[in-house]
C-alpha positions as CSV (number, residue, x, y, z in Angstrom):
1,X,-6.6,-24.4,18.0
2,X,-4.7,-23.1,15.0
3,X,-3.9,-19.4,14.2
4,X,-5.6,-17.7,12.1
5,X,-2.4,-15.4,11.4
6,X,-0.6,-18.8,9.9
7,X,-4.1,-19.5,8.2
8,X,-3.9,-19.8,4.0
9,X,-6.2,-17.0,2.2
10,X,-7.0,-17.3,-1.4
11,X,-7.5,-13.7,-3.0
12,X,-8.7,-14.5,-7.3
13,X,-6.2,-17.1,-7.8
14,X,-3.6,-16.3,-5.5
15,X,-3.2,-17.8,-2.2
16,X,-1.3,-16.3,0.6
17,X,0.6,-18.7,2.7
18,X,-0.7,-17.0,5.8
19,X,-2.3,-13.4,6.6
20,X,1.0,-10.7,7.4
21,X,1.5,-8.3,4.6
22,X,4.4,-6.1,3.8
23,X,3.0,-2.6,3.6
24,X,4.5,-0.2,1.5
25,X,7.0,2.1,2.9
26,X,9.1,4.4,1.2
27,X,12.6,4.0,1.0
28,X,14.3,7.2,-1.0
29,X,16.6,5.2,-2.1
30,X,16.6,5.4,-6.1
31,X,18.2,7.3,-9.2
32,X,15.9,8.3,-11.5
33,X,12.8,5.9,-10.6
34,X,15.2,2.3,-10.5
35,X,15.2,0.0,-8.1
36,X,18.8,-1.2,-7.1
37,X,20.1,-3.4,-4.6
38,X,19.1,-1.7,-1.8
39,X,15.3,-2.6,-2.5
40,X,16.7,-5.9,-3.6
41,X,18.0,-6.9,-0.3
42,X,15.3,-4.9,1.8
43,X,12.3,-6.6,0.2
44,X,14.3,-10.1,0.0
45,X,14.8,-10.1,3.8
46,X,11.4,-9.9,4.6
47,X,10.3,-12.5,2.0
48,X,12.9,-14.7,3.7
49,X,11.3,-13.3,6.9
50,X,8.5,-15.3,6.2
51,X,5.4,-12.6,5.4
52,X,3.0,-14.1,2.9
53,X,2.5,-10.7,0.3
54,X,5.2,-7.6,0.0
55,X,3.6,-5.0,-1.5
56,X,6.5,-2.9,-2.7
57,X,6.6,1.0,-2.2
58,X,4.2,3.5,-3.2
59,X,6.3,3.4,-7.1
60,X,5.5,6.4,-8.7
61,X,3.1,5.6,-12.5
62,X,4.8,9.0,-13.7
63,X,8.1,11.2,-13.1
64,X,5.9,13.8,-11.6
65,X,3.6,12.0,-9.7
66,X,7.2,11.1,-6.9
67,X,6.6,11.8,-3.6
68,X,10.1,12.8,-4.0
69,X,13.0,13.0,-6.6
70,X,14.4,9.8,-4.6
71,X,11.3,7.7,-4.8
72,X,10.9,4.3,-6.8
73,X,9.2,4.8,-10.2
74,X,7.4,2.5,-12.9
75,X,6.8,4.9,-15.5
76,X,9.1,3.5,-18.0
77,X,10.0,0.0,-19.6
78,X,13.4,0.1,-18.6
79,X,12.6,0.5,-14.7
80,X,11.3,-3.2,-15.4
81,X,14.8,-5.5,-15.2
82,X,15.7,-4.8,-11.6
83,X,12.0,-5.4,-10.2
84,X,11.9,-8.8,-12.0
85,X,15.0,-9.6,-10.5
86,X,13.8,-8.6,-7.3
87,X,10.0,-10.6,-7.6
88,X,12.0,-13.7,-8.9
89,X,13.7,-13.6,-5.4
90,X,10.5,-12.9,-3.7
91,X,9.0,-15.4,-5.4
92,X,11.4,-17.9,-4.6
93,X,10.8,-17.8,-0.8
94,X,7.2,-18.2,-1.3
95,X,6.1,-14.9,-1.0
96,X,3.9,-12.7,-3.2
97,X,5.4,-9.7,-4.9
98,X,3.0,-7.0,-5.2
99,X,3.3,-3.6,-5.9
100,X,1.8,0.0,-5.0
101,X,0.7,2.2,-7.7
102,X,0.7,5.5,-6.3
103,X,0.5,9.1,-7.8
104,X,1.4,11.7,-5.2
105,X,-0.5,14.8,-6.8
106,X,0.0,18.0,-4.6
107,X,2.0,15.9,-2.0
108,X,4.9,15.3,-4.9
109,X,8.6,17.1,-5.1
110,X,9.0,16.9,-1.6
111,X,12.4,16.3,0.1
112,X,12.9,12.6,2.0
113,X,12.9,13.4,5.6
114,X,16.1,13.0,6.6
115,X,17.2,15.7,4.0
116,X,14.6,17.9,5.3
117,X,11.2,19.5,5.1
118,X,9.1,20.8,2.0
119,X,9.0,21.1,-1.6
120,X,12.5,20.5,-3.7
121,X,12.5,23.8,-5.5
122,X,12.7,23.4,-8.9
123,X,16.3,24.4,-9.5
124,X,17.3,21.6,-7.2
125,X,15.1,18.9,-9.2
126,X,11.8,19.6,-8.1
127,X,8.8,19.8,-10.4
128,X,5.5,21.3,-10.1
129,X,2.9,19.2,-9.0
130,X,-0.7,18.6,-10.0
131,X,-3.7,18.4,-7.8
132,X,-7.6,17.9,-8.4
133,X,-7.7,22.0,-7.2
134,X,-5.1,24.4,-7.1
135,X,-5.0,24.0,-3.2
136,X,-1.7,23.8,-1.1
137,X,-0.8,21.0,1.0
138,X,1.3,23.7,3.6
139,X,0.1,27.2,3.1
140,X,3.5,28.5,2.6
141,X,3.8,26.3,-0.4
142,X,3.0,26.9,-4.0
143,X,-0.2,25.5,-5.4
144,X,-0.6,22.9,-7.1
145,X,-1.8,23.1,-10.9
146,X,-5.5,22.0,-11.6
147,X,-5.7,18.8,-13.3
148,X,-7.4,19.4,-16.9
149,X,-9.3,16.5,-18.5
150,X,-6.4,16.3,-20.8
151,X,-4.4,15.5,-17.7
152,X,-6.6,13.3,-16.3
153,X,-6.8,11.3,-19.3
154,X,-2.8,11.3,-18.9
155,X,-3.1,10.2,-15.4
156,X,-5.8,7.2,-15.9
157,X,-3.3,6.0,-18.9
158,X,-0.2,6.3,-16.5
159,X,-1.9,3.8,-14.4
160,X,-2.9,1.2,-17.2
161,X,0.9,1.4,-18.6
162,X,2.3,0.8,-15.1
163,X,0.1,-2.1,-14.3
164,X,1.0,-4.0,-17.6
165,X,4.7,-3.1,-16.7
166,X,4.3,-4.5,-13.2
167,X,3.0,-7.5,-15.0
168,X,6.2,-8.0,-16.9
169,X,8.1,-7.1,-13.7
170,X,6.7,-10.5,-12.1
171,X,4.2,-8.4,-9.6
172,X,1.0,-10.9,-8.7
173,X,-0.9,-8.0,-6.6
174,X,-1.6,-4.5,-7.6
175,X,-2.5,-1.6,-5.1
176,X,-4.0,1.6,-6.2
177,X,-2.8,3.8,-3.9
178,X,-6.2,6.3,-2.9
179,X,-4.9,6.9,0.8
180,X,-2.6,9.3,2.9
181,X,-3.9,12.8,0.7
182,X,-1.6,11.5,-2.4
183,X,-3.5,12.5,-5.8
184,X,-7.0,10.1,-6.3
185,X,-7.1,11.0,-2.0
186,X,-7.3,14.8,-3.1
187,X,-10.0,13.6,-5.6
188,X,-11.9,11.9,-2.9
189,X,-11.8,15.0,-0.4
190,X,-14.2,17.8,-0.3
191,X,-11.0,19.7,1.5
192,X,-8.9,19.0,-1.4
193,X,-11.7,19.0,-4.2
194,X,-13.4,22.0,-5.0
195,X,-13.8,21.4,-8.6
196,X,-17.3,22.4,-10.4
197,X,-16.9,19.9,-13.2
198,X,-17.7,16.3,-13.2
199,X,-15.0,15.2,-10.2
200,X,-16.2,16.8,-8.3
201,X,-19.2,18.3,-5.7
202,X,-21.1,15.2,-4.8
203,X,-20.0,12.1,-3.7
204,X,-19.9,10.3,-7.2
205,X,-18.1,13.0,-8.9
206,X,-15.3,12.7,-6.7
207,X,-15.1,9.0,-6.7
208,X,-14.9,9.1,-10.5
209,X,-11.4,9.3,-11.3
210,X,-10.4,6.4,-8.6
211,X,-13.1,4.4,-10.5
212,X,-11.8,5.5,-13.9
213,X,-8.5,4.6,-12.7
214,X,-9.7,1.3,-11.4
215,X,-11.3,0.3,-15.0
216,X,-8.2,1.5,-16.7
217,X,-6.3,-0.9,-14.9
218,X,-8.6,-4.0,-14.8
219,X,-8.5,-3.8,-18.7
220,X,-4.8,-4.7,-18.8
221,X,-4.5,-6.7,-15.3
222,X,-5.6,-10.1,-15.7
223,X,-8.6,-10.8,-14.0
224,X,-7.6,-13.9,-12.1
225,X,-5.1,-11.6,-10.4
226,X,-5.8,-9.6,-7.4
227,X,-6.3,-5.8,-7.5
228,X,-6.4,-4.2,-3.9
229,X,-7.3,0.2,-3.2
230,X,-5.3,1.5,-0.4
231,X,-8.3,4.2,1.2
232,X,-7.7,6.5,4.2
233,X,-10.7,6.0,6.1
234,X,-11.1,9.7,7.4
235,X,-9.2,12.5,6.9
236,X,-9.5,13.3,10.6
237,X,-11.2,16.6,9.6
238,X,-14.3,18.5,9.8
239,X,-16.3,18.4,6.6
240,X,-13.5,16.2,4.7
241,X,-13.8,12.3,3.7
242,X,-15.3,10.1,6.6
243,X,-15.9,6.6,7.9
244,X,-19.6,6.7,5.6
245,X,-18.0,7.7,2.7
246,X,-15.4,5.4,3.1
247,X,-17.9,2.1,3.7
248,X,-20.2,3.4,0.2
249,X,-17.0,3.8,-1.9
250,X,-15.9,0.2,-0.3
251,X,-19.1,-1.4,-1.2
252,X,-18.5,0.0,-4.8
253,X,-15.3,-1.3,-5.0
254,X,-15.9,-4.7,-3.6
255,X,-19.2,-5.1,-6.4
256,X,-16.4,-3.7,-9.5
257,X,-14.3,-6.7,-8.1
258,X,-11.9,-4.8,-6.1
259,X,-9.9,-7.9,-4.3
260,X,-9.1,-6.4,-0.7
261,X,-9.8,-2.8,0.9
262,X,-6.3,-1.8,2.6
263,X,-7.7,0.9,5.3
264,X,-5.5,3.3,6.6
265,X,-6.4,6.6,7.6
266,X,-5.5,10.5,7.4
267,X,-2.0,12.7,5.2
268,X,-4.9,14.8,3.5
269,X,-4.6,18.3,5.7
270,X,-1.2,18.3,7.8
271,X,-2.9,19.9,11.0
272,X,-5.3,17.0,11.5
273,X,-5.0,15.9,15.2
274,X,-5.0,11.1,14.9
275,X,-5.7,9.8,18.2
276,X,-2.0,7.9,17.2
277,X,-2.2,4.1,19.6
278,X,-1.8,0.8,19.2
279,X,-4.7,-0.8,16.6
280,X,-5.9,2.8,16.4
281,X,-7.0,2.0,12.5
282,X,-8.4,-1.7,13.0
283,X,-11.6,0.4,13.5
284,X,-12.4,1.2,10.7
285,X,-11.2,-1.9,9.1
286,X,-13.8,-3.6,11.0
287,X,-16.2,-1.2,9.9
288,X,-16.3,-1.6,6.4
289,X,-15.8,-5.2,6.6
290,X,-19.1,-5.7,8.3
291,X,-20.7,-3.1,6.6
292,X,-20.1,-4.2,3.3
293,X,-18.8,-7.9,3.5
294,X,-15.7,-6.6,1.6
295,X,-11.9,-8.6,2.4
296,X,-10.1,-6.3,4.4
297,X,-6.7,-5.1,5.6
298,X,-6.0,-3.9,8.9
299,X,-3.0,-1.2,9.6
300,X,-1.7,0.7,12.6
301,X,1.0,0.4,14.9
302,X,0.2,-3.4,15.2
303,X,3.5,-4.5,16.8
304,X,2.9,-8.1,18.2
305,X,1.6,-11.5,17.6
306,X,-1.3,-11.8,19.9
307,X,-2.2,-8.2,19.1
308,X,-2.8,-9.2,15.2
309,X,-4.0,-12.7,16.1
310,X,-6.5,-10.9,18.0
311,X,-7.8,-8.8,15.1
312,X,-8.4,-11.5,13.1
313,X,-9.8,-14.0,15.8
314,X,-12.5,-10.7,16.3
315,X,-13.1,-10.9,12.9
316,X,-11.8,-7.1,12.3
317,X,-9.7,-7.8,9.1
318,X,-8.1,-10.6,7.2
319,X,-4.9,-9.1,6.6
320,X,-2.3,-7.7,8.8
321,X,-0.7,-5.1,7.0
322,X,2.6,-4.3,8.8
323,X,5.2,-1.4,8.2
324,X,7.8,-0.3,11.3
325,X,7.5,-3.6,13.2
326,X,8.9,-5.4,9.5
327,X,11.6,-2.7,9.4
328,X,12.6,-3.4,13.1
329,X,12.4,-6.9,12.3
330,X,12.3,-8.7,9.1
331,X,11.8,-11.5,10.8
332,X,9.2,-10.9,12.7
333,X,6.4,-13.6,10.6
334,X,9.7,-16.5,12.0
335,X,8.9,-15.5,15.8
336,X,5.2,-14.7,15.2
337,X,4.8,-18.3,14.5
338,X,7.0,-19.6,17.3
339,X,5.3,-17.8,19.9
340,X,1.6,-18.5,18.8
341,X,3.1,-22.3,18.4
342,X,2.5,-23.1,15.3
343,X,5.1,-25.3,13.0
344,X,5.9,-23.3,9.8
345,X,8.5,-24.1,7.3
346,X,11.9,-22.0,7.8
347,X,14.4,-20.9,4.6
348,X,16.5,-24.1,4.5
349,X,19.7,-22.2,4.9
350,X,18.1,-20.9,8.5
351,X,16.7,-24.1,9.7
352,X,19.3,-24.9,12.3
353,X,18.4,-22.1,13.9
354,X,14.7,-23.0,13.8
355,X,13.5,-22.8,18.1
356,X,12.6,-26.2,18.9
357,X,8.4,-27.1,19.6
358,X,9.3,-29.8,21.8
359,X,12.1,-31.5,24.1
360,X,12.7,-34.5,21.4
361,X,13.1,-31.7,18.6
362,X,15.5,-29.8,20.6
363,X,17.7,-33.1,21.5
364,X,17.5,-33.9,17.8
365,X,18.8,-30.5,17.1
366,X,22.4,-31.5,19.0
């Protein structure tokens, strides 16, 4: 029996060659929001690697809305040239380019964490950040400023612009990033959201600005393209968002043609206690799947072949969304395929080193 791992998907009009995804990881690696070699060659290995979508890092849609003065921006035409060079390549191998639109609200003007812990103050190039309530991440930090409708309107148009400049930049996937307590998260969250206004209270009013930001983007994105939401499932908190809220807001967001529901889980409050284990997330991908019939992506410390073939042989997800194991190997879709036995095409340049399936294709290889 085949894999379902190696197993085509179509998503709008997009197929994917087989079901491991490249999920966004940060790399602190740019100047001023560019992209330079270093993402060049880190998202170009794992496209040779063989992985079917790379969904580039959580790029910021505005200079304030970085995670960190380091992080990889699309807030401005001329951050364009380097990703299309970079998608071409991606391209090339056979591998969706997609991108993650993120905006990190409160969570923003940190430092990367090998340079330490905390906000940048702002006379070392920090900023201050904006949140849907003027609520601290860490309570020895300063609070964030209360998004105004003003700035909301700012933040829904920061979207739009970076999705048509994503289109330009070659990218075939968008992900709105709503997960990990990064700005729409903080919408989401009655921790986060204590706003008396039309975001928030009820359960509507805090899915508003995701949905606003979702139209905003679908009115420039062309619709045979596929947009995906990145949602934490549960904040891992009492009274925050849950597993329910999470399923209602999918169902809403699979029926305004949302393309795939990428569930992760947790980042809102920094004391949360996650049960951390191998598949510990698939959970609540499986939830939402057969709750609401939505496409799904599964993340979470899934390391090894059998363990995602698994997932999607119990009809849990239909993605694998991968992070560490790609960074610990790029390659890891190449032996994925060799040790679930299925036959997939190598780069040409590698294919001597291709294992052999059989005794005749390893004499044939002398």
């Amino acid at each position: 029996m085949s894999s379902l791992l190696f197993t085509p998907i179509t998503l709008k009009s997009i197929e994917l060659k087989n079901r491991i995804v490249v999920s966004p990881m940060c790399q602190y690696s740019s100047v001023d929001g560019f992209a330079n070699d270093w993402h060049l060659v880190h998202l170009g290995s794992r496209a040779v690697g063989g992985a079917a979508l790379i969904i580039a890092e959580a790029t910021a849609v505005s200079a304030e809305g970085r995670i960190s003065p380091e992080d990889l921006g699309i807030w401005k035409d001329a951050h364009i040239e380097k990703l299309k060079q970079i998608t071409d390549f991606i391209s090339a191998q056979g591998t969706v380019p997609g991108v993650q639109l993120a905006h990190a609200g409160r969570k923003a003007s940190t430092y990367p964490a090998w340079k330490g812990r905390g906000q940048v103050p702002l006379d070392q190039g920090g900023w201050k950040t904006l949140s849907a309530s003027p609520i601290a991440f860490h309570a020895n930090e300063d609070a964030p400023l209360e998004l105004d409708q003003p700035g909301i309107n700012k933040v829904i148009s920061d979207f739009a612009e970076a999705a048509q400049r994503a289109l330009k930049a070659g990218f075939k996937v968008i992900e709105i990033h709503a997960a990990h307590g990064y700005l729409v998260h903080q919408f989401l969250s009655p921790l986060s959201n204590q706003r008396n206004d039309q975001y928030g209270g009820g359960f509507e009013n805090r899915i508003r600005f995701l949905l606003e930001i979702l139209e905003s983007v679908q009115k420039v994105w062309p619709q045979d393209l596929p947009i995906f939401v990145r949602i934490s499932a549960t904040d891992w908190a009492e009274n925050g968002w849950d597993e329910a809220q999470s399923t209602r807001l999918s169902a809403i967001l699979k029926e305004k043609g949302v393309a795939l529901i990428d569930v992760s889980s947790g980042g809102l409050v920094s004391n949360a206690k996650i049960p951390i284990g191998p598949s510990y997330q698939v959970p609540f991908s499986a939830k939402i799947k057969r709750e609401t019939g939505a496409i799904t992506g599964a993340v979470g410390l899934i390391t090894e072949a059998a363990q995602a073939e698994e997932i999607l042989q119990n009809n849990e997800a239909d993605l694998i969304v991968m992070a560490r194991e790609l960074l610990r190997d790029p390659y890891f879709p190449l032996h994925a395929a060799h040790e679930l036995g299925e036959d997939i095409t190598w780069p040409i340049q590698y294919d001597r080193a291709k294992p052999a399936t059989s005794k005749s294709e390893a004499r044939s290889q002398h």
